[in-house]
C-alpha positions as CSV (number, residue, x, y, z in Angstrom):
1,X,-24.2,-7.4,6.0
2,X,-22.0,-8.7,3.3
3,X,-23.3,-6.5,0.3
4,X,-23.1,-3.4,2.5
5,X,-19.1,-4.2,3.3
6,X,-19.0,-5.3,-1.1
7,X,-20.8,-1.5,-1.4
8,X,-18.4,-0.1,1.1
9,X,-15.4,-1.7,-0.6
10,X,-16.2,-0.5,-4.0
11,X,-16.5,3.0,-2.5
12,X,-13.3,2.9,-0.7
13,X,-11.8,1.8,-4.7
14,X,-13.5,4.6,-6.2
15,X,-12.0,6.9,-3.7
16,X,-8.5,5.4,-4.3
17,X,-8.6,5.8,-8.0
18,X,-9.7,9.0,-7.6
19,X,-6.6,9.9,-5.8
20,X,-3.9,7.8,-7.7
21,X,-5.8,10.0,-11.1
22,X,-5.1,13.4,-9.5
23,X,-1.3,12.0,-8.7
24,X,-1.1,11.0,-11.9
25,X,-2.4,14.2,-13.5
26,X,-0.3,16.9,-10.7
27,X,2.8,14.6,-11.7
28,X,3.1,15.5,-14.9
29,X,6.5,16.6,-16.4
30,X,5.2,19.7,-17.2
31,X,4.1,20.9,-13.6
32,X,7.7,22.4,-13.1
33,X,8.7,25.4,-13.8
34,X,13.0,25.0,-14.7
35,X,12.7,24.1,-18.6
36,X,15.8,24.7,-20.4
37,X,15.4,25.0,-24.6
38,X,17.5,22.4,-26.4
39,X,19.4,23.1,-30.0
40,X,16.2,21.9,-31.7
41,X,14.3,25.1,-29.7
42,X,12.0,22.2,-27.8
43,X,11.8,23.5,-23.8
44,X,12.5,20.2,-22.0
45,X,12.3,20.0,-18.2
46,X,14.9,19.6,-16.8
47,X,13.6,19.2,-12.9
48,X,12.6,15.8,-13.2
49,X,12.7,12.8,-15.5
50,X,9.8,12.7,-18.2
51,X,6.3,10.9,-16.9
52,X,7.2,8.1,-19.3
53,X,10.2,7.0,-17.4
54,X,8.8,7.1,-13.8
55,X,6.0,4.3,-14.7
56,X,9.4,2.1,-16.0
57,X,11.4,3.0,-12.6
58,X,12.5,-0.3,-11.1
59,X,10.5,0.1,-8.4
60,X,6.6,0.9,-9.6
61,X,7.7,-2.6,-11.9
62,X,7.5,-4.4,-8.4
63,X,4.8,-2.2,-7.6
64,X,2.8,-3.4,-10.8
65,X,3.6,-7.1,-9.7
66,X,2.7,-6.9,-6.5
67,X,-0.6,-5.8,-7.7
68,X,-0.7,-8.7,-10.3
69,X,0.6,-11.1,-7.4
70,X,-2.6,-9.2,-5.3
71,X,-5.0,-9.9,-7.9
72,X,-3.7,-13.9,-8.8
73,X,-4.0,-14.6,-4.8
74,X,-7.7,-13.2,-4.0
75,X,-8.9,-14.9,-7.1
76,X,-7.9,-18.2,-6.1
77,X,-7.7,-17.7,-1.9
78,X,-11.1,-20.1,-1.4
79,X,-9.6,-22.9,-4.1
80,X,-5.7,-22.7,-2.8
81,X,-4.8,-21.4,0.3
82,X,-1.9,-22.5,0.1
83,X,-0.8,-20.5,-3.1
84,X,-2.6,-17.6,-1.9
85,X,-0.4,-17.7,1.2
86,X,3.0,-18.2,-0.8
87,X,1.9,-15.0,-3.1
88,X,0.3,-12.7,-0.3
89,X,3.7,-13.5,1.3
90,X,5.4,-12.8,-1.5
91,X,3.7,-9.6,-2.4
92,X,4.5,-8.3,1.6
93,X,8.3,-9.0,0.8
94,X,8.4,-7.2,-2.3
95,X,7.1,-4.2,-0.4
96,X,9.8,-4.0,1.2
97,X,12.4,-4.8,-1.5
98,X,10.7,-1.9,-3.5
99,X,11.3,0.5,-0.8
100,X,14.9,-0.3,-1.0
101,X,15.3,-0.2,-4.3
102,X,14.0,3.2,-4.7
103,X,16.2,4.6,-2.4
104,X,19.4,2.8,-3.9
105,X,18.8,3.5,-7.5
106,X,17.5,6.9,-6.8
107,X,14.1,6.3,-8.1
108,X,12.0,7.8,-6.0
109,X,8.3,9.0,-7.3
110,X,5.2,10.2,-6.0
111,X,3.3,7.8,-8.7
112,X,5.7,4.9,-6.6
113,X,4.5,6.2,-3.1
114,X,1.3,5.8,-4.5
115,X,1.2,2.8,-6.0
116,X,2.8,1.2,-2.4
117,X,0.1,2.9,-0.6
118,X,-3.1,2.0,-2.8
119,X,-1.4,-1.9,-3.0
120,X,-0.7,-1.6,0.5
121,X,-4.3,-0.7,1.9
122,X,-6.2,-2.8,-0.7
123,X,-4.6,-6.2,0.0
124,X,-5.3,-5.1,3.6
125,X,-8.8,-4.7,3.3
126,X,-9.3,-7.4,1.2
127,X,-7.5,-9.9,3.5
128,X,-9.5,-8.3,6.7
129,X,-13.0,-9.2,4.2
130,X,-11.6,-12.2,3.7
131,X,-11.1,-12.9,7.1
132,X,-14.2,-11.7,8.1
133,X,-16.1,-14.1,5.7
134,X,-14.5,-17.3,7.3
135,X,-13.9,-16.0,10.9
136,X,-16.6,-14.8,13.6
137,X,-17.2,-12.1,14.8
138,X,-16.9,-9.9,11.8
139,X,-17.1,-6.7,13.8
140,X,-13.6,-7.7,14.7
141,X,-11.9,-7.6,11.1
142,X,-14.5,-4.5,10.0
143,X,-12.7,-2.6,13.2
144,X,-9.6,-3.6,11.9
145,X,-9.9,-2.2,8.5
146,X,-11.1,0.9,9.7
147,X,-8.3,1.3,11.8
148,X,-6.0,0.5,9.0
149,X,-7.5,2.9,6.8
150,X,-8.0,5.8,10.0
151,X,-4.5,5.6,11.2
152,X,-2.8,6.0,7.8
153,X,-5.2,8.8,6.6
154,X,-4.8,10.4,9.9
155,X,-0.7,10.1,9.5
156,X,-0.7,10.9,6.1
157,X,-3.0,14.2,6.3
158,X,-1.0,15.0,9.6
159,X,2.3,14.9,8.0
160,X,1.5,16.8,5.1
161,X,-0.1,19.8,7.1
162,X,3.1,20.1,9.2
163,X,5.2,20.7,6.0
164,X,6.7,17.3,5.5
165,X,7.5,16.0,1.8
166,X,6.5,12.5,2.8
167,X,4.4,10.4,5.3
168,X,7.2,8.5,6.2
169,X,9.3,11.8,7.6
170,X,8.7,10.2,11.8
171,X,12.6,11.3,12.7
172,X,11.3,13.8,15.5
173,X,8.2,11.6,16.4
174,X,8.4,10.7,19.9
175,X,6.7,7.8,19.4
176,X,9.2,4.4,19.1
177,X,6.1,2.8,17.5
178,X,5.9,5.3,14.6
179,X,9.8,5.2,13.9
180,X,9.7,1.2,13.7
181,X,7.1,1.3,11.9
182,X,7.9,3.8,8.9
């Protein structure tokens, strides 16, 4: 049972990079069409800043850290649980603070979405595995991550076929859960 969640997991990472590459490559600085020519006769576009600066946008740098806080807290969890709950706690504030941030400085991306969503639903599922390994029953923490990773596709590929720029877009939702939640 274990291997086949392990075999599962690595799928679900594949999957992820997958996506986060095609992001990656479709936000490219070129994809735009406004380019104006500069004294030198370069074309520079001038829709959006170049790919180099988005990946130093304050931001993705707490995104990158909240990885590295991810990574640092599962490697440790069975050793010290008690650093592994200051740094998973950590990691969830920071998700928040990078929201903010990207809204106040102006910063935001679609390699930032990204990166919150991929950080997001892996240090979900590995906590759930986690969880599952010390807890019983583990149909209980497998049903969670499923749900986890149902219900955001399902928003996600919902907002996105009814023309909305972003997942987060619930203003008209008439659910209150939705709108507290995003």
């Amino acid at each position: 049972m274990q291997i086949r969640i392990f075999d599962h997991l690595l799928n679900l990472r594949s999957q992820i990079c997958s996506l986060f590459t095609f992001v990656l490559i479709n936000s490219s600085p070129f994809s735009s069409k406004e380019y104006c020519i500069e004294s030198s006769d370069r074309m520079v576009d001038t829709s959006k800043p170049r790919m180099s600066t988005i990946y130093l946008y304050v931001p993705n740098i707490i995104g990158y850290i909240r990885v590295l806080m991810n990574c640092a807290a599962f490697a440790i969890c069975y050793s010290h649980k008690g650093i592994f709950a200051v740094l998973y706690f950590v990691s969830f504030v920071c998700d928040g603070i990078d929201g903010w941030f990207a809204r106040k400085l102006n910063q935001v991306s679609t390699l930032g979405a990204v990166l919150d969503m991929v950080t997001d639903r892996i240090s979900t599922a590995c906590l759930l595995v986690l969880l599952s390994q010390i807890y019983r029953p583990v149909l209980i923490f497998l049903s969670l991550l499923a749900l986890d990773i149902a219900s955001h596709w399902f928003q996600m590929y919902s907002t996105f076929l009814s023309g909305k720029a972003s997942h987060k877009d619930v203003k008209d939702s008439s659910s209150w859960l939705f709108r507290a939640y995003y």
